[in-house]
N, CA, C and O atoms as CSV, one atom per row, in Angstrom:
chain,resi,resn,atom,element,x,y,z
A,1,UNK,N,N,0.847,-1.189,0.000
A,1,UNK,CA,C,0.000,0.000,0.000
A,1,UNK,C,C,0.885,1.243,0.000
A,1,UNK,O,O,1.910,1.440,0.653
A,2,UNK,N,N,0.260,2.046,-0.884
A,2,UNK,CA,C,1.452,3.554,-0.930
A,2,UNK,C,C,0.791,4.546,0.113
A,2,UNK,O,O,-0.333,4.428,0.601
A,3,UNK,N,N,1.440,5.251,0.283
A,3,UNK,CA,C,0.568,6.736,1.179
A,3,UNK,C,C,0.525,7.987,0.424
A,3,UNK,O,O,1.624,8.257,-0.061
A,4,UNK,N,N,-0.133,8.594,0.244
A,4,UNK,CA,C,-0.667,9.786,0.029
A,4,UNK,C,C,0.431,10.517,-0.576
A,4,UNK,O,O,0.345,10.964,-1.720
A,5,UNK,N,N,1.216,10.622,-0.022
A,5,UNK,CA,C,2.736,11.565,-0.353
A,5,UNK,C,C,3.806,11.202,-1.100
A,5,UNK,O,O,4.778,11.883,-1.427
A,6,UNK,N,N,3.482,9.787,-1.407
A,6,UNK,CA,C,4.583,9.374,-2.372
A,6,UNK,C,C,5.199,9.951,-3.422
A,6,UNK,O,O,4.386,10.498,-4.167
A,7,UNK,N,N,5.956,10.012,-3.656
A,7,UNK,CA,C,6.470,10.394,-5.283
A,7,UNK,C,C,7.089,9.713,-6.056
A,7,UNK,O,O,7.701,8.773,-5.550
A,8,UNK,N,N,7.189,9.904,-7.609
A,8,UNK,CA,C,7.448,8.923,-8.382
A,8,UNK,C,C,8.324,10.090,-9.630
A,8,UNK,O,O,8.141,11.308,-9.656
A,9,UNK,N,N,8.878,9.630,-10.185
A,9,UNK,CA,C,9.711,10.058,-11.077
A,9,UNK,C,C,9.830,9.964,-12.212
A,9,UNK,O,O,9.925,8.881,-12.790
A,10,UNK,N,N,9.854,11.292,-12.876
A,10,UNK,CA,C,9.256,11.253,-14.700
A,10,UNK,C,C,10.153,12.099,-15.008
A,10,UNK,O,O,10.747,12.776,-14.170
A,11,UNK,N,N,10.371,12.160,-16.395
A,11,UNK,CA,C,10.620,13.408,-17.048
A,11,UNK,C,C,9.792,14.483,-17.514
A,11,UNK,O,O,8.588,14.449,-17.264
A,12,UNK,N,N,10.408,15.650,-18.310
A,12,UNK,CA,C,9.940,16.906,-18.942
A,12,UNK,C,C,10.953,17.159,-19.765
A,12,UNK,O,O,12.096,17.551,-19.529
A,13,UNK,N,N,10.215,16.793,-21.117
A,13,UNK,CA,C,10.773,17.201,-22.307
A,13,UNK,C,C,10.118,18.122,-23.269
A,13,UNK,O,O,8.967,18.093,-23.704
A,14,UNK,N,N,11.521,19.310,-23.617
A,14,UNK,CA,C,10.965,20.399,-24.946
A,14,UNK,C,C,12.116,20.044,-25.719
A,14,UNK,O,O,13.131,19.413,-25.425
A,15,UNK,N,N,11.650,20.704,-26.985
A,15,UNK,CA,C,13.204,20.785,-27.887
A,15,UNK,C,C,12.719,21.471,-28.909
A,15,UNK,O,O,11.564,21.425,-29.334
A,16,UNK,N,N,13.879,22.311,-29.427
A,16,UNK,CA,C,13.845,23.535,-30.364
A,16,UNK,C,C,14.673,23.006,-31.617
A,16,UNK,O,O,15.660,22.306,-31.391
A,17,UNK,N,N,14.364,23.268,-32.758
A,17,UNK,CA,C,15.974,22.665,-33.705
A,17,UNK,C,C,16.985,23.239,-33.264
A,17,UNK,O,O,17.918,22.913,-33.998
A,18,UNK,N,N,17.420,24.090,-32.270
A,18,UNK,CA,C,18.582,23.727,-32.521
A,18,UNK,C,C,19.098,23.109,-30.667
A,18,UNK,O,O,20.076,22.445,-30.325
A,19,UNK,N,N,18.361,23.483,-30.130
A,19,UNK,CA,C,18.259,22.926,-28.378
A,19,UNK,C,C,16.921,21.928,-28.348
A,19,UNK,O,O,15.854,21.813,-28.951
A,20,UNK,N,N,17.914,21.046,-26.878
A,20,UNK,CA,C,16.677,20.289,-26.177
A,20,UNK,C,C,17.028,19.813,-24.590
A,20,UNK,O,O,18.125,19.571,-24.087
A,21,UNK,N,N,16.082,19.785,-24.176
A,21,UNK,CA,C,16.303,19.866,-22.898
A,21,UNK,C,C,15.334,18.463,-22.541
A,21,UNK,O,O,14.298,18.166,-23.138
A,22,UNK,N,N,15.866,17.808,-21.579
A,22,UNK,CA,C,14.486,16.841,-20.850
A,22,UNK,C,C,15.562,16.355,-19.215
A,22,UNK,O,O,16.569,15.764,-18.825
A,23,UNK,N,N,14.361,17.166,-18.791
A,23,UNK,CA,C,14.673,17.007,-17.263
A,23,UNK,C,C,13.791,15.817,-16.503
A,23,UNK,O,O,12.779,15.239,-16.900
A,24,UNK,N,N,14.498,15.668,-15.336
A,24,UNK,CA,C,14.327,14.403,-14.019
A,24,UNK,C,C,13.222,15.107,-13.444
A,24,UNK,O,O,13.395,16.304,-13.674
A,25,UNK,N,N,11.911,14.870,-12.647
A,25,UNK,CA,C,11.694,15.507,-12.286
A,25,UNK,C,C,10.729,14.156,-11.458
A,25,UNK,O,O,10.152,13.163,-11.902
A,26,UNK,N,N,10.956,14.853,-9.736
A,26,UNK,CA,C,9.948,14.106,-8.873
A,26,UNK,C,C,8.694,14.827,-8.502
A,26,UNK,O,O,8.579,15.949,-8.008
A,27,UNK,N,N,7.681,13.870,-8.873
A,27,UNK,CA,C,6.702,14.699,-8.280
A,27,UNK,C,C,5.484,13.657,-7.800
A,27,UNK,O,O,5.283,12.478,-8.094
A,28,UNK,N,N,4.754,14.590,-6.934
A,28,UNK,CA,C,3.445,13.402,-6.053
A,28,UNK,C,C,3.055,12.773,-7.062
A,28,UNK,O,O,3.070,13.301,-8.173
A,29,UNK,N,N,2.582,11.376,-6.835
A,29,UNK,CA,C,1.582,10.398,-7.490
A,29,UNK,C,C,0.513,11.359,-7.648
A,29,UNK,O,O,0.169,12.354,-7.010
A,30,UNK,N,N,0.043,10.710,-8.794
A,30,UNK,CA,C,-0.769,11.448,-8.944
A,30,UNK,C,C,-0.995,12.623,-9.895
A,30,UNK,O,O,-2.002,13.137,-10.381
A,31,UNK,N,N,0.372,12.867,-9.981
A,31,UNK,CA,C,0.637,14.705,-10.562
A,31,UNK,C,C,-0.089,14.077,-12.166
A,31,UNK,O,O,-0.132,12.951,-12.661
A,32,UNK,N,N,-0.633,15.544,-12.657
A,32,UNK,CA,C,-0.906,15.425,-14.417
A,32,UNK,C,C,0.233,15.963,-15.003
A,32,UNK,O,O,1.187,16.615,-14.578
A,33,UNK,N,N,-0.259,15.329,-16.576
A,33,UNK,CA,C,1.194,15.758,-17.392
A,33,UNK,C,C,1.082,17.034,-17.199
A,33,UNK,O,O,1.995,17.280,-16.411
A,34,UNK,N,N,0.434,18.178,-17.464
A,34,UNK,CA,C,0.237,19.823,-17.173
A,34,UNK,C,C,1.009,20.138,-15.779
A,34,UNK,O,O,1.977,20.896,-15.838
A,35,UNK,N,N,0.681,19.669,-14.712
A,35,UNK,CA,C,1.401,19.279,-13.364
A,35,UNK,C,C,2.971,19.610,-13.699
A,35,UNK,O,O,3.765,20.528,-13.497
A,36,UNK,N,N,2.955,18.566,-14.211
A,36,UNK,CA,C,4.670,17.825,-14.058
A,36,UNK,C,C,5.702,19.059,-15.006
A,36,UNK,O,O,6.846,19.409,-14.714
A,37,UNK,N,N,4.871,19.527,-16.170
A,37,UNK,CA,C,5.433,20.423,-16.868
A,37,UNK,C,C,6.244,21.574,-16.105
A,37,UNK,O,O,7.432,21.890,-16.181
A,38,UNK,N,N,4.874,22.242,-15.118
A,38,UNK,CA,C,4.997,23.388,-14.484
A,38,UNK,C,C,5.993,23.183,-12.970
A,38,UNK,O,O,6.542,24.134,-12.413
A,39,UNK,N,N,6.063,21.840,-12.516
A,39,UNK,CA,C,6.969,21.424,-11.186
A,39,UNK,C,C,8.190,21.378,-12.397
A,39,UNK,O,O,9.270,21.618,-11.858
A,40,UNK,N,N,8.286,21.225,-13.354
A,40,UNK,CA,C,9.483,20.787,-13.746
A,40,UNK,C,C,10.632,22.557,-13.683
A,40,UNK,O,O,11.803,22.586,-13.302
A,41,UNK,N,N,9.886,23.685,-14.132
A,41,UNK,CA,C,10.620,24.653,-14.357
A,41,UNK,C,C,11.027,24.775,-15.807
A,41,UNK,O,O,11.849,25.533,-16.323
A,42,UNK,N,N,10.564,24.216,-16.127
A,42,UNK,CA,C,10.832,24.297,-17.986
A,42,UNK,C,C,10.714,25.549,-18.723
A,42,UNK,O,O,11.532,25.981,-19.535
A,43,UNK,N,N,9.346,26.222,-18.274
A,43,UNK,CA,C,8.895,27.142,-18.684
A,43,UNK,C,C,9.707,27.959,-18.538
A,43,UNK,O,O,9.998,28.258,-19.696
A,44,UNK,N,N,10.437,28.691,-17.740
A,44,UNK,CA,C,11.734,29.303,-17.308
A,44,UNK,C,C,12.629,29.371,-18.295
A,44,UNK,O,O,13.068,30.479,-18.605
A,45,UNK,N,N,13.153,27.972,-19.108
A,45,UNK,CA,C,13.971,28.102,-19.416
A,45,UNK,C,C,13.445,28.280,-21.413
A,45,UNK,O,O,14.260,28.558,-22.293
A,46,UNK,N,N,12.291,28.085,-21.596
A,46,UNK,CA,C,11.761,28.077,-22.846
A,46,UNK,C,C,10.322,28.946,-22.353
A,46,UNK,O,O,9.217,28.459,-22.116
A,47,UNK,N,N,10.737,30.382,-22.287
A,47,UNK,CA,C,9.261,31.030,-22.603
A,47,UNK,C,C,8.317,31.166,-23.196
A,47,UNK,O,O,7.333,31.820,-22.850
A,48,UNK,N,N,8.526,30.341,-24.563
A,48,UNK,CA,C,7.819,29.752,-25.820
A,48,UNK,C,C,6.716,29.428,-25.271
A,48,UNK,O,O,5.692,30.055,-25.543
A,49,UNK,N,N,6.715,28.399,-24.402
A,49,UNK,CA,C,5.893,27.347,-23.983
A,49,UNK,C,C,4.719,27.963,-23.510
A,49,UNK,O,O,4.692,28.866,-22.674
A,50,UNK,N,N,3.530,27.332,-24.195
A,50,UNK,CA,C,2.341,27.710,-23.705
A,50,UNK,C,C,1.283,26.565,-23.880
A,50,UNK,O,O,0.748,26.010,-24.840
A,51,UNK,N,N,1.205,26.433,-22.070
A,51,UNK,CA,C,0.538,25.171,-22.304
A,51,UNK,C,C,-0.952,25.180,-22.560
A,51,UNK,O,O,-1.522,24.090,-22.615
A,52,UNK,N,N,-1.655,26.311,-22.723
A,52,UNK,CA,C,-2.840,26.455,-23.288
A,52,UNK,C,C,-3.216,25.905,-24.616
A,52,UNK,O,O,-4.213,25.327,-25.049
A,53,UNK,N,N,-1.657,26.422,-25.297
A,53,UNK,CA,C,-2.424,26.069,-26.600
A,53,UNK,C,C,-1.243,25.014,-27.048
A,53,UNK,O,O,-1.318,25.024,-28.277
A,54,UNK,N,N,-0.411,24.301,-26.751
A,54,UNK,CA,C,0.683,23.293,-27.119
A,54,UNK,C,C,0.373,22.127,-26.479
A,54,UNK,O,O,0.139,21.960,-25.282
A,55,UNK,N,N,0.397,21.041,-27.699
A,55,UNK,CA,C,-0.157,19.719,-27.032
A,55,UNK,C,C,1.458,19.060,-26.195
A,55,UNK,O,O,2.650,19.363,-26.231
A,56,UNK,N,N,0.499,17.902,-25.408
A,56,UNK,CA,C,1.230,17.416,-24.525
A,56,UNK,C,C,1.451,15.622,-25.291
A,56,UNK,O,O,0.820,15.210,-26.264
A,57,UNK,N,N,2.550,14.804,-24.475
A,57,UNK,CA,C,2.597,13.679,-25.407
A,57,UNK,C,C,2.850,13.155,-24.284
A,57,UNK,O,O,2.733,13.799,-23.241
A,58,UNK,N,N,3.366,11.486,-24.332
A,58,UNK,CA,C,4.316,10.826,-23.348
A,58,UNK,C,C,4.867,9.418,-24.264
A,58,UNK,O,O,4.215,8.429,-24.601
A,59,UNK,N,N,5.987,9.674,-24.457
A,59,UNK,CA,C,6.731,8.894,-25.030
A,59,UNK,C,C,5.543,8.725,-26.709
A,59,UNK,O,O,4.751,7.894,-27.155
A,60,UNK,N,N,6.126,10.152,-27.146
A,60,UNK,CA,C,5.498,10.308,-28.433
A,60,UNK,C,C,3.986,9.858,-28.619
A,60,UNK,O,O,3.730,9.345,-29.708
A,61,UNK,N,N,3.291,9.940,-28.006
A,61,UNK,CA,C,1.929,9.820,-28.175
A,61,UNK,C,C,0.948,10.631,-27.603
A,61,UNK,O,O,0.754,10.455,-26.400
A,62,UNK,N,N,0.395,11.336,-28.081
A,62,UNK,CA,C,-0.589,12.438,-27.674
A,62,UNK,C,C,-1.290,12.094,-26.131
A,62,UNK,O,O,-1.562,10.931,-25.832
A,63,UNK,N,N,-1.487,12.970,-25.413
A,63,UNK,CA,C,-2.121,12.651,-24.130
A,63,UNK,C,C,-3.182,13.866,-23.650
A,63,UNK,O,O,-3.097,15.045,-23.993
A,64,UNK,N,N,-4.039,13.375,-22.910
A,64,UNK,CA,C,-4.397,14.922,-22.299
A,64,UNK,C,C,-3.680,15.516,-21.076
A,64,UNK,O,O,-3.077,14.941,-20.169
A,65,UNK,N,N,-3.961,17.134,-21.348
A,65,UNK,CA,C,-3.310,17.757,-20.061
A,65,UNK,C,C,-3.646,17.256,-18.865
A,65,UNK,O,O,-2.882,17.918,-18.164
A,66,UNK,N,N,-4.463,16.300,-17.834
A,66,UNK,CA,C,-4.700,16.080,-16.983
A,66,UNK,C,C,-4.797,14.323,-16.924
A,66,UNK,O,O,-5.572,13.668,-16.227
A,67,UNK,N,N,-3.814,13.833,-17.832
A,67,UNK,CA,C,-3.666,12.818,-17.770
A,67,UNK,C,C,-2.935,12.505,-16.790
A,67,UNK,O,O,-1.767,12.869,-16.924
A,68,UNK,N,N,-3.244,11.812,-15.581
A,68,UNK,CA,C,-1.772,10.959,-14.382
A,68,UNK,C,C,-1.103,10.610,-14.775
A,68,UNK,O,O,-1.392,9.907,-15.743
A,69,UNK,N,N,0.205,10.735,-14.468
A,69,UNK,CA,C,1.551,9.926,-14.791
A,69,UNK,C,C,1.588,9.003,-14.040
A,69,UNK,O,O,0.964,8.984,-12.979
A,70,UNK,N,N,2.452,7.914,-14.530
A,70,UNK,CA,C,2.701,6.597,-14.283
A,70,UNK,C,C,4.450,7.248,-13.411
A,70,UNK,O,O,4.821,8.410,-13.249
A,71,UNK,N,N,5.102,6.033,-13.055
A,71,UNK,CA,C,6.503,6.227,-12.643
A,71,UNK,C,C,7.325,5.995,-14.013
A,71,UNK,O,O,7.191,4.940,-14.632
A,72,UNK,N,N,8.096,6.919,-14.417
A,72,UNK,CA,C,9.388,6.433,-15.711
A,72,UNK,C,C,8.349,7.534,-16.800
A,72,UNK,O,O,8.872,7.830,-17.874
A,73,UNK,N,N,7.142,8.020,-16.553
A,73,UNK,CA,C,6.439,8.413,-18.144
A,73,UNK,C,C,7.554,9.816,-18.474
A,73,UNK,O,O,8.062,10.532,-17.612
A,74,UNK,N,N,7.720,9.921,-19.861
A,74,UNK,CA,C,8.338,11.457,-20.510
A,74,UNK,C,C,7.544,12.100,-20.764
A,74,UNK,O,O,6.798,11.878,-21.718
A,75,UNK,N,N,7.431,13.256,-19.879
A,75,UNK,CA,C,6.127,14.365,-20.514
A,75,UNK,C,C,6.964,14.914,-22.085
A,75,UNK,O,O,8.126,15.312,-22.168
A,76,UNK,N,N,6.040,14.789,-23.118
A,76,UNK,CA,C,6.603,15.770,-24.032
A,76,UNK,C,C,5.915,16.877,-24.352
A,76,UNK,O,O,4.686,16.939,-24.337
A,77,UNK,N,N,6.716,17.849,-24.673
A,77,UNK,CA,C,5.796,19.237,-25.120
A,77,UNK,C,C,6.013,19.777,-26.599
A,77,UNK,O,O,6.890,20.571,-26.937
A,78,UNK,N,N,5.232,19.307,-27.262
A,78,UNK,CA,C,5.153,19.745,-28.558
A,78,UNK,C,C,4.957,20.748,-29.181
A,78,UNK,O,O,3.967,21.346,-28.760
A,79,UNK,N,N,5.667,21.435,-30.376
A,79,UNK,CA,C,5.792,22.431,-30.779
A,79,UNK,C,C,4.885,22.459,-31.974
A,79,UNK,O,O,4.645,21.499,-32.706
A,80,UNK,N,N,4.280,24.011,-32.110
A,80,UNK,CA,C,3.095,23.864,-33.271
A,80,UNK,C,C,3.887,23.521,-34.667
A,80,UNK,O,O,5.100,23.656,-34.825
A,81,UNK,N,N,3.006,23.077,-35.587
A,81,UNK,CA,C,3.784,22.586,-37.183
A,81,UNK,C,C,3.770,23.584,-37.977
A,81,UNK,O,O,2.711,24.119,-38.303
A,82,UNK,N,N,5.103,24.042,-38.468
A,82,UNK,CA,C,5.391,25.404,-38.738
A,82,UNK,C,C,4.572,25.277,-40.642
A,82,UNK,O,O,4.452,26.344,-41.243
A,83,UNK,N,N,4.225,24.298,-41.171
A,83,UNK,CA,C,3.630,23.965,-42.483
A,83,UNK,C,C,2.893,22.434,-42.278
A,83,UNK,O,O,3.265,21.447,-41.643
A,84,UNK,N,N,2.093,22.603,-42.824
A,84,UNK,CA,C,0.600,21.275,-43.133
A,84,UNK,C,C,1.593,20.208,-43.662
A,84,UNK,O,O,2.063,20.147,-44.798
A,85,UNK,N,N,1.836,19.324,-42.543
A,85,UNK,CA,C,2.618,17.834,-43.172
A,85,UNK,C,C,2.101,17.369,-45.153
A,85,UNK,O,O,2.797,16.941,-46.073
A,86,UNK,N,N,0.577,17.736,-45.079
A,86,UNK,CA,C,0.089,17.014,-46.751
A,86,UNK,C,C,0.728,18.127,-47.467
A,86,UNK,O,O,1.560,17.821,-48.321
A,87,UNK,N,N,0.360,19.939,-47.164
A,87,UNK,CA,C,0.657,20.326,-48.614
A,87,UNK,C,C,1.954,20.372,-48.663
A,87,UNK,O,O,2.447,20.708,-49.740
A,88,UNK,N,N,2.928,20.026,-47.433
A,88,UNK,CA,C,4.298,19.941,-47.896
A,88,UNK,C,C,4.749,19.060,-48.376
A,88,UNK,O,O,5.773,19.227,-49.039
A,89,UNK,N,N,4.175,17.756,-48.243
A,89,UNK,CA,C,4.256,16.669,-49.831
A,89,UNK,C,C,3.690,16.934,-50.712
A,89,UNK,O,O,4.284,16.679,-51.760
A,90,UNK,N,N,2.171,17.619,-50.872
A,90,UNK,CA,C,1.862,17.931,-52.509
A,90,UNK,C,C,2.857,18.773,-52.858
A,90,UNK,O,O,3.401,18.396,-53.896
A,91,UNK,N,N,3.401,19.960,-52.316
A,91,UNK,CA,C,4.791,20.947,-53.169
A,91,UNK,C,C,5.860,19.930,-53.843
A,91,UNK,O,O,6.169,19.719,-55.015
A,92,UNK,N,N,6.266,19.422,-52.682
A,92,UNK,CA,C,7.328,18.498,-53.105
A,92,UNK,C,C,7.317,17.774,-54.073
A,92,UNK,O,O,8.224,17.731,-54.904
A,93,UNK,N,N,5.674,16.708,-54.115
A,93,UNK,CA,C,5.784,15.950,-55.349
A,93,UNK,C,C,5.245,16.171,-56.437
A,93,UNK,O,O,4.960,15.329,-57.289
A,94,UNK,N,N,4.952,18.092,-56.508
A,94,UNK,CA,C,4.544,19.030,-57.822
A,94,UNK,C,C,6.262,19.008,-58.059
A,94,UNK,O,O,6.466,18.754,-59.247
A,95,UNK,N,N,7.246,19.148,-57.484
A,95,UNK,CA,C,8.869,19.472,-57.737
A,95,UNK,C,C,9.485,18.520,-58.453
A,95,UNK,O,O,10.461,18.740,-59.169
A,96,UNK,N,N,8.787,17.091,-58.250
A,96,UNK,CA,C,9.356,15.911,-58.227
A,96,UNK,C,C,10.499,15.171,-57.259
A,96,UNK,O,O,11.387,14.352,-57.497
A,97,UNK,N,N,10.074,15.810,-56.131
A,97,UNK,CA,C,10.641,14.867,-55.032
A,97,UNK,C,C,9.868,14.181,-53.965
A,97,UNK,O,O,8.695,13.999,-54.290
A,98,UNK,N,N,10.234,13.691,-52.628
A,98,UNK,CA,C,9.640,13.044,-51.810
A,98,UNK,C,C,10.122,13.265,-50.269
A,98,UNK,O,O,11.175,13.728,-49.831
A,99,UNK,N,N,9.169,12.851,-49.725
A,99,UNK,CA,C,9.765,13.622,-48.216
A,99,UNK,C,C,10.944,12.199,-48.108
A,99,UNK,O,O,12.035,12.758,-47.995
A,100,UNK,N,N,11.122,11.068,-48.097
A,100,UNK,CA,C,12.181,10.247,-48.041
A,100,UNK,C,C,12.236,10.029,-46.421
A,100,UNK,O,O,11.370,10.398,-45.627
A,101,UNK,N,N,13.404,9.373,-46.127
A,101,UNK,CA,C,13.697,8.789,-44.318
A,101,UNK,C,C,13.648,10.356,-43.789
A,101,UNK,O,O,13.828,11.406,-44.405
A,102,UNK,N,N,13.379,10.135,-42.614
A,102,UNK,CA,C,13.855,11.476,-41.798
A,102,UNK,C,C,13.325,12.530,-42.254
A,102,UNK,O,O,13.751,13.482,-41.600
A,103,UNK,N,N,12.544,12.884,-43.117
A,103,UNK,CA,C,11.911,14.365,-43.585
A,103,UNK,C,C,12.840,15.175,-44.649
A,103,UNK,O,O,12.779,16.366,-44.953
A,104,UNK,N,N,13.806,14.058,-45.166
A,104,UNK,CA,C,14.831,15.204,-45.938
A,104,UNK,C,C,14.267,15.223,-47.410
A,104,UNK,O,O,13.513,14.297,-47.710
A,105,UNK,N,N,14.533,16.121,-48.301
A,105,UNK,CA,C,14.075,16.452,-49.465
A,105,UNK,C,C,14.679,15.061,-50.513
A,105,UNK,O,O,15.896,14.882,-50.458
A,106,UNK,N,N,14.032,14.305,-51.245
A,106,UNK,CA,C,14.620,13.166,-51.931
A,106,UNK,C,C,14.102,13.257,-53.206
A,106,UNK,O,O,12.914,13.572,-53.270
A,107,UNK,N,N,14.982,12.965,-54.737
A,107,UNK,CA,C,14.449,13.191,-55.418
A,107,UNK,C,C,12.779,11.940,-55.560
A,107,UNK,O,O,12.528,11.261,-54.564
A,108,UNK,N,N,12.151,11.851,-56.407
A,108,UNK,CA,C,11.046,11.046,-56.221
A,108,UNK,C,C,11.134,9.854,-56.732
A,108,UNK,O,O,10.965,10.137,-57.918
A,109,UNK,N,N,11.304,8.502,-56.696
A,109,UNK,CA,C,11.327,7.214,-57.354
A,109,UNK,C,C,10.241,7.096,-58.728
A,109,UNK,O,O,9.057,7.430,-58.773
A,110,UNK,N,N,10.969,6.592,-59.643
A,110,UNK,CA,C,10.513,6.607,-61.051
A,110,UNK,C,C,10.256,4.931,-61.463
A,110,UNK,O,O,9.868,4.626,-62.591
């Protein structure tokens, strides 16, 4: 049986292209990913961050802000998509290329 006060230990992850940060962070059972963000101090160091309108993940998969963490979960904080994943393949394969591994520009297979 646990007590009330326990704590358990997660991360808090952001990342910028050209920085990233993902911190240790203990906090009560219990805590939500929104929680864990704001105990973490993140915000501090990336004023960007706004958790109103920036979705939250845990180990790459979308979550809600008031989802409980488990012990070991990675909060992630996702950054808005600076262009529409589709029309940046329709441009591309009006160019004749392809988004390819990793998102890099490839010419298009014939």
């Amino acid at each position: 049986m646990t007590g009330p006060d326990e704590t358990i230990e997660v991360e808090v992850a952001y990342a910028r292209p050209e920085r990233q940060l993902i911190l240790a962070v203990e906090v009560p059972r219990g805590t939500s990913a929104a929680e864990a963000v704001r105990l973490s101090g993140i915000e501090e160091k990336f004023p960007e961050i706004d958790l109103g309108s920036q979705r939250l993940g845990i180990f790459g998969k979308l979550c809600k802000a008031d989802r409980e963490l488990n012990p070991g979960d990675r909060v992630e904080i996702y950054r808005p998509l600076l262009a529409d994943p589709r029309a940046a393949r329709r441009e591309l394969a009006a160019a004749g290329k392809s988004m390819g591994k990793g998102g890099r520009d490839e010419p298009a297979e014939r």
